[in-house]
Structures are given as structure tokens and as C-alpha cells.
N, C-alpha and C positions, 0 to 999 in steps of 0.2 A: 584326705583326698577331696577334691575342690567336686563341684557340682559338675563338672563338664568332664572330668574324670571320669566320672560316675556313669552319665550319659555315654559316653564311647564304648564302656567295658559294657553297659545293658545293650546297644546296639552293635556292634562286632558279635557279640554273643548269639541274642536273637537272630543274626544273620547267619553264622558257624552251626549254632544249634537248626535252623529253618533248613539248611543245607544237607544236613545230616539226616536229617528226618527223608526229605525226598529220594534222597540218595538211595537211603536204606527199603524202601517203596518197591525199588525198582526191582529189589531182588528179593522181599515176601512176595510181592504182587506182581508178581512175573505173569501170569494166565492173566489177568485181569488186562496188562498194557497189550500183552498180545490179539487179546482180543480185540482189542479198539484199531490194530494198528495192523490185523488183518481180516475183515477190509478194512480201511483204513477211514477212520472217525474221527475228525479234528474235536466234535464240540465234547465227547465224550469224553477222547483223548487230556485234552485241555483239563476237565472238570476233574479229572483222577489226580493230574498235576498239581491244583490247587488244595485239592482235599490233602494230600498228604505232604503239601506244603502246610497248610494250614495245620495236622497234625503236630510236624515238626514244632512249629511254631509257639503251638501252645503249650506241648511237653517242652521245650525250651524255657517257656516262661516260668513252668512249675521248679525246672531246676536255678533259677534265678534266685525265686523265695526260696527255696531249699537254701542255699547259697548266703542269701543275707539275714536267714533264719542263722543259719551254722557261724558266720560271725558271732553273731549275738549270745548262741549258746557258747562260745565258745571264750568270751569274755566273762560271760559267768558261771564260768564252772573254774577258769583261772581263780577269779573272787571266791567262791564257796568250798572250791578244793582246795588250792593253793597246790603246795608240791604234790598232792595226789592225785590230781586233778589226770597228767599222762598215765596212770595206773587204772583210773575210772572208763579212760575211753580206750583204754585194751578190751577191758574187759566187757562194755559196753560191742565194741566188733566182734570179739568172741561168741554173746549173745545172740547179736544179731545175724551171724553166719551161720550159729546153731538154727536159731526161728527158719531163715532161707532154705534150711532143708526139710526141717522136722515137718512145718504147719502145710508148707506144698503136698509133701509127699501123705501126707494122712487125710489131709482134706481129696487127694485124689483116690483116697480108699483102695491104696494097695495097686488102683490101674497102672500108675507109671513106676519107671525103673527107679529106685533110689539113687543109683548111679549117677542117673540125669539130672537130679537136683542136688548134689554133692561136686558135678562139677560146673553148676553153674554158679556154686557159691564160692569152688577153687578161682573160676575163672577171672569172677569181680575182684576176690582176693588179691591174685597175683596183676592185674591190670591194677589195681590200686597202690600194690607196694611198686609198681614200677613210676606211676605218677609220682609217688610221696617220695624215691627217691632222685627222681628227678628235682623235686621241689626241693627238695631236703638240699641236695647239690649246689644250688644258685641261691638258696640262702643260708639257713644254717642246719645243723642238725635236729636242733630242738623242734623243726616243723613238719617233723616226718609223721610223728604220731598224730596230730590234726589235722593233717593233709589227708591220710588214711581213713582216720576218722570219717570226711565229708565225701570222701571217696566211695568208701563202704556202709557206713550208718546211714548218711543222710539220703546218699543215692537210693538204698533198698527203699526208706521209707516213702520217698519220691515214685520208686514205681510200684508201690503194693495196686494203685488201681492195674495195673499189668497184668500184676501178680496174681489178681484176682478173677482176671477172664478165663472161659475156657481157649484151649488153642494156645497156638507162641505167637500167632501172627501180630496178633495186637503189642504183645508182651515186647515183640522183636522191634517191633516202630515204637516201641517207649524208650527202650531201656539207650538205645543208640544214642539219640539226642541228648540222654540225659547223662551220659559218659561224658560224650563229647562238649558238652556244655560245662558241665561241673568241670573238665579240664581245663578247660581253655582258660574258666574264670580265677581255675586255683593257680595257673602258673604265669596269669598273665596280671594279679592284683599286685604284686612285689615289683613286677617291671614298671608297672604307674606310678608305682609309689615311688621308685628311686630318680621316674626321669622327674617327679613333681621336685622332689629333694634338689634332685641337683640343680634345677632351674631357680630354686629358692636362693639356694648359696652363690651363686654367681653374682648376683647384686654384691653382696656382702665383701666376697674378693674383692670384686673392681676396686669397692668403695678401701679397704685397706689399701690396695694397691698405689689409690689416690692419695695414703694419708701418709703411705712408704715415700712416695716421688713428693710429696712438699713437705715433708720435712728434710731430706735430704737439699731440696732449694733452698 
């Protein structure tokens, strides 16, 4: 994928992820807008806008590196596992959905329901196998488990600073962007890739095409 590829899919992203983020604002920080906006307070109004665009923003960019981190890992663990390599990130998501409930729920010293952290590591869960097998569908099946993989591994470790505040509020304007970001990028790198393909081959045709019509003259 060419340099301008590249450029598009990091700006759509940060646009889709910046979006997300705001979006998501409006409904942790519901008393906050209302306040500004009765009475009504343009400069304050404004500055809340930007802060949790800004938000967005930057948790978008953290899922970016996550994103061409998980390439990377993902390249080399094909090299170093070989065929083991889809049995290693099973069990690597196993792990990690185990940690998503264990370390929350102890670190909260018994205060919160384990319930609550059980299904919020269902919930990443089943929102992931629904991506991978989206992804899985439009290319093959072999990419259901790495799709899931970056869905659930890399996303948690993406929002452990979340995961480490008190409150969901913060948690809930992290985790958003970072869904929506890592999707967008997982299902949207295969469509760049085949329109780059098919523009490459089109030369190629013509030129056969050319070589079908004189020899026939």
C-alpha cells in the first residue's frame, strides 16, 4: 500500500475516531452541556465541544499505534509461530478477557459487582466476533482469528489507561473511539488494498489487449 493510501486510511480514521469521541460526550456529559446551554453559554459551550473533540482525537490516534503495532505483531508471530501462531492468539484473548475481569474486579476491593466486569468483557467479546466475522466474510476465513485478535487484545491494552481511572466516565469516552477506530481500520485496509490491486492490473490488461489486436493485424 502506496504512501497516499496510507495517508487516507490515518485521516478518515482520525476523522470517524474524532467523531466518535464527540458523539459519545454528549451522553456521559449530559449535566455538563446542559449546563452551558441553560443559560445558554456560547464560549463555555464551545470549549466542552473542543475538549472532547480533542479527546476523541487523541484516543483515535492511540488506536492508530495500536493498529500498526498489531500489523507488526502480527507478521511476527506468523514468522516465529508458523502454524501455531492462530492457537497462540486464542489463547492470548482468553487471557486477556480473563485479566478484563479478574484485575478490575480485585483492584475494586470487592466494591463493584463482578457481574459488571464479566459483562463488559462478554460485551468486547461478542462486538469483536461480530467485526472478525464481518472481516472474515469479505476476505477469507483465515482472518477471523487476527481480526479478533486486534479487536480484543490490542483494543483492551489500548484502553488500560480507562481502565485505570476511577468512574466509567472517562473509561466510556475511551473505549468508544477506540472500537470505532480499530473497526473502521480493520475492515476498511483489504478494500485499499484490492482497489490499489486492481488499478495496478489494468495497465497490464490494456497492454495484452494491445498485443491480442496486432497480432491478429
Amino acid at each position: 500500500m502506496n504512501s497516499r493510501k496510507v495517508v487516507t486510511l490515518f485521516t478518515r480514521t482520525l476523522l470517524i475516531g474524532g467523531l466518535a469521541g464527540l458523539i459519545t460526550s454528549f451522553f456521559v456529559k449530559t449535566d455538563q452541556y446542559l449546563a452551558y446551554l441553560n443559560p445558554f453559554n456560547l464560549k463555555e459551550l464551545v470549549g466542552v465541544l473542543l475538549f472532547s473533540l480533542g479527546l476523541g482525537l487523541v484516543f483515535t490516534v492511540v488506536s492508530q499505534t495500536g493498529f500498526f503495532a498489531y500489523l507488526f505483531i502480527h507478521r511476527f508471530g506468523l514468522g516465529l509461530f508458523r502454524s501455531f501462531w492462530p492457537t497462540v492468539q486464542v489463547l492470548l484473548i482468553l487471557f486477556v478477557l480473563f485479566d478484563l475481569v479478574y484485575f478490575p474486579y480485585t483492584a475494586s476491593d470487592g466494591d463493584g459487582s463482578l457481574l459488571r466486569y464479566v459483562l463488559v468483557a462478554a460485551g468486547l467479546l461478542i462486538y469483536g466476533v461480530i467485526v472478525s466475522y464481518i472481516k472474515a466474510k469479505e476476505t477469507n476465513s483465515s482472518a477471523f482469528i487476527p481480526a479478533l485478535f486486534l479487536m480484543v487484545v490490542m483494543t483492551t491494552i489500548e484502553w488500560v489507561p480507562g481502565l485505570r481511572t476511577s468512574g466509567t466516565d472517562y473509561a466510556l469516552l475511551m473505549i468508544v473511539p477506540l472500537l470505532v477506530s480499530n473497526t473502521y481500520q480493520l475492515l476498511a485496509l483489504h478494500r485499499l488494498i484490492k482497489q490499489e490491486d486492481g488499478r495496478s492490473k489494468k495497465p497490464a490488461v490494456a497492454l495484452n489487449n494491445k498485443k491480442q489486436a496486432s497480432s491478429k493485424t
